[in-house]
Residue, then its C-alpha position, 0 to 999 in steps of 0.5 A: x495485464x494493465x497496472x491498474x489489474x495487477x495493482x487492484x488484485x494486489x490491493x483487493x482485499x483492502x476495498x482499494x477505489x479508483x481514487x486511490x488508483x487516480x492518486x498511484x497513477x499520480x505518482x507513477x506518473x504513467x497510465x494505470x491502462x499501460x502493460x505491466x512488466x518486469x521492466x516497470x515493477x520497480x516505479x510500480x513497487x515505489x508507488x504501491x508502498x506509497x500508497x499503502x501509506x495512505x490506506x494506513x492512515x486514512x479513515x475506514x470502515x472495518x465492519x459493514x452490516x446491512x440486513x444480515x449481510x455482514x462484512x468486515x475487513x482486517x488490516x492487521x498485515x497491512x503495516x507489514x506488508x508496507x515495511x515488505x514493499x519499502x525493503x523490496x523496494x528501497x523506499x525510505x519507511x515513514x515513522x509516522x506510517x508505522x506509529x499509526x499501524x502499531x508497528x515499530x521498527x529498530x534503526x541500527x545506529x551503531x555506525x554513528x558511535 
């Protein structure tokens, strides 16, 4: 399996484009076409987080009807499973990702008393 199959199943329901993929390619700074392996998940885990950070804040359609055809996509676990990803991975979480998610997270700062 590629990066590009194992990041596209990852990200399926979320209707993830190429442009999205070219942009995580970007910040692996590695081909998406190269083998995916237990060696490479942590980058690959890095990137994922930073870019669900994009999926977040970026403009979507969450409901397409056409014909009778309806489609609609929930991004309600999308926040969550970027604090999932930051924790896994040691990724520092961005603030103004989860404010846009309507999620909220409490810092511990007992060690500054």
């Amino acid at each position: 399996m590629t990066i590009r199959e194992y990041v596209s199943q990852i990200l399926q329901a979320f209707n993830v484009t190429e442009a999205v993929l070219t942009d995580m390619a970007g910040l692996l700074q590695m081909s998406l076409d190269e083998e995916y392996s237990f060696g490479i998940a942590q980058p690959v885990g890095k990137a994922l987080a930073q870019t669900i950070e994009g999926l977040i804040l970026a403009p979507r359609l969450s409901n397409v009807n056409e014909g009778g055809f309806s489609m609609s996509w929930d991004f309600t676990n999308l926040g969550s499973y970027y604090l999932y990803l930051c924790k896994k991975w040691g990724v520092e979480v961005n603030e103004d990702v989860l404010a846009a998610s309507g999620m909220s997270v409490i810092t511990d700062k007992t060690e500054m008393w």
